[in-house]
C-alpha positions in Angstrom: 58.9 -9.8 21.6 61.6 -12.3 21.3 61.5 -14.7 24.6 64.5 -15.7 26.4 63.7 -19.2 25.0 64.4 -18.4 22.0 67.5 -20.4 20.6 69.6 -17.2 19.7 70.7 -15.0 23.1 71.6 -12.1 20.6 67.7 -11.6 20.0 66.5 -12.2 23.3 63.8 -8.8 24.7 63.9 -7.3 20.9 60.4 -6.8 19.5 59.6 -7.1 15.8 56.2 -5.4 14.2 54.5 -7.1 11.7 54.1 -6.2 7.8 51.4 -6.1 5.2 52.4 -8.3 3.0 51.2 -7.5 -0.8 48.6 -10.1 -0.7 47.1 -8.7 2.9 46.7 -5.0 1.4 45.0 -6.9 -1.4 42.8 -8.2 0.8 41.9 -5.3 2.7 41.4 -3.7 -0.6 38.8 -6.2 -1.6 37.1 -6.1 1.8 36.7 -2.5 1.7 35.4 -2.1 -1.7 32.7 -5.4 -0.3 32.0 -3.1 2.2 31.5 0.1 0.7 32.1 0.4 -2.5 35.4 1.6 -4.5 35.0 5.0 -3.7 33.0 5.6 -0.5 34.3 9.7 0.5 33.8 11.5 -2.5 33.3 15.4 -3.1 29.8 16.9 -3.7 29.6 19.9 -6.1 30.8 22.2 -3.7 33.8 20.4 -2.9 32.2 19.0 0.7 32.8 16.0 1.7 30.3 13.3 1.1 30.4 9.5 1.9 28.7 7.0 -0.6 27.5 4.1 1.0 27.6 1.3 -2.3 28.0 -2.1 -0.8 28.7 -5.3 -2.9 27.7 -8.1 -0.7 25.7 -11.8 -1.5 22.5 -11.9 0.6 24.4 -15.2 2.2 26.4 -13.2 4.2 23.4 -11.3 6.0 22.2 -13.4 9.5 19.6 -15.8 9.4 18.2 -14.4 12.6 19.0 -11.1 12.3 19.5 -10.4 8.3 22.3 -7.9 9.1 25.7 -7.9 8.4 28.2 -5.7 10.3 32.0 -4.2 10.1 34.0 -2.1 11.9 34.8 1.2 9.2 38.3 3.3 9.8 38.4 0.8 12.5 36.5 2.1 15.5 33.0 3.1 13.6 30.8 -0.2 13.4 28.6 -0.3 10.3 25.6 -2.2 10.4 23.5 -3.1 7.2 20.0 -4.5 7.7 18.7 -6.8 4.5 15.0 -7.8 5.9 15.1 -9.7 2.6 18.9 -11.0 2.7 19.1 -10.2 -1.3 22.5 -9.5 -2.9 23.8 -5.8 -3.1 24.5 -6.2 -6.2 23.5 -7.1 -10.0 20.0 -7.4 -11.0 17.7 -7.6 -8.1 19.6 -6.0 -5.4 18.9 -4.0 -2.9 20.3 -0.7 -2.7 20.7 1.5 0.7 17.1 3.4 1.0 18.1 5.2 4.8 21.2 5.6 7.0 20.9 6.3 10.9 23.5 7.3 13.1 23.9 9.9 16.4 25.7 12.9 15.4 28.9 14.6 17.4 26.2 15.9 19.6 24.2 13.4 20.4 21.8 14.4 17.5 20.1 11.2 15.7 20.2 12.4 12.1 18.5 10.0 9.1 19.4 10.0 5.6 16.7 9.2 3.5 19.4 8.2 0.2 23.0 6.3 -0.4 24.8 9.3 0.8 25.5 10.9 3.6 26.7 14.3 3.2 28.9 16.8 4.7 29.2 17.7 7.7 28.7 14.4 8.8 30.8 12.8 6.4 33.5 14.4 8.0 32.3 13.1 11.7 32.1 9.9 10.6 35.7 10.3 9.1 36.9 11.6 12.1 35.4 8.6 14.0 33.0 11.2 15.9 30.1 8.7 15.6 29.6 5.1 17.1 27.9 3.3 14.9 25.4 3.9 11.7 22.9 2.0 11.1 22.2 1.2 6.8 18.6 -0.3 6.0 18.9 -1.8 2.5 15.8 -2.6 0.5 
């Protein structure tokens, strides 16, 4: 919103939005491929919606005090990986996602025992029907 301080009258009360520029979408690129790997819905055999969880993250970025690092996914669902060990996600020796927690639409507490959460809660999660999920890496 333009102020009426601004030098030029003409503009005065007009509101201008904000674009990405290339080098933002880049970024949010990057982040999200950090976060969850390049492709993280994917379809199972059966054409169902799955979501791979494939994070590329140094153990740096973990807590000290916590050893978690946390993001908000599709921009309401807050994803929180636990790293006991605060290893990298990657290369070598990393840890890999080994169980993924969450409360269902209906209040269910479901666990994943793999890297991949499969449908129908895929599409929950897509549809930003859970709160938060919960990723233990080892």
């Amino acid at each position: 919103m333009v102020s009426s301080a601004f030098a030029d009258e003409s503009l005065h009360g007009n509101g201008f939005v904000a674009r990405l520029s290339g080098s933002t979408a880049e970024f949010l690129q990057i982040w999200l491929i950090m976060n969850l790997g390049k492709t993280p819905f994917i379809l199972n055999n059966n054409k169902e919606l799955n979501l791979k969880v494939s994070p590329i993250l140094p153990g740096w970025l973990f807590t000290k005090k916590d050893k978690a690092y946390s993001f908000n996914f599709l921009g309401k669902v807050r994803v929180i990986y636990h790293n006991p060990k605060r290893k990298d996600t990657f290369g070598r020796n990393a840890v890999k996602p080994k169980k993924i927690t969450f409360i269902d639409k209906d209040q269910n507490p479901v666990t994943i025992l793999q890297d991949t959460i499969p449908s129908p809660y895929a599409e929950q999660i897509r549809l930003r029907q859970t709160g938060h999920i919960d990723v233990y890496l080892d």
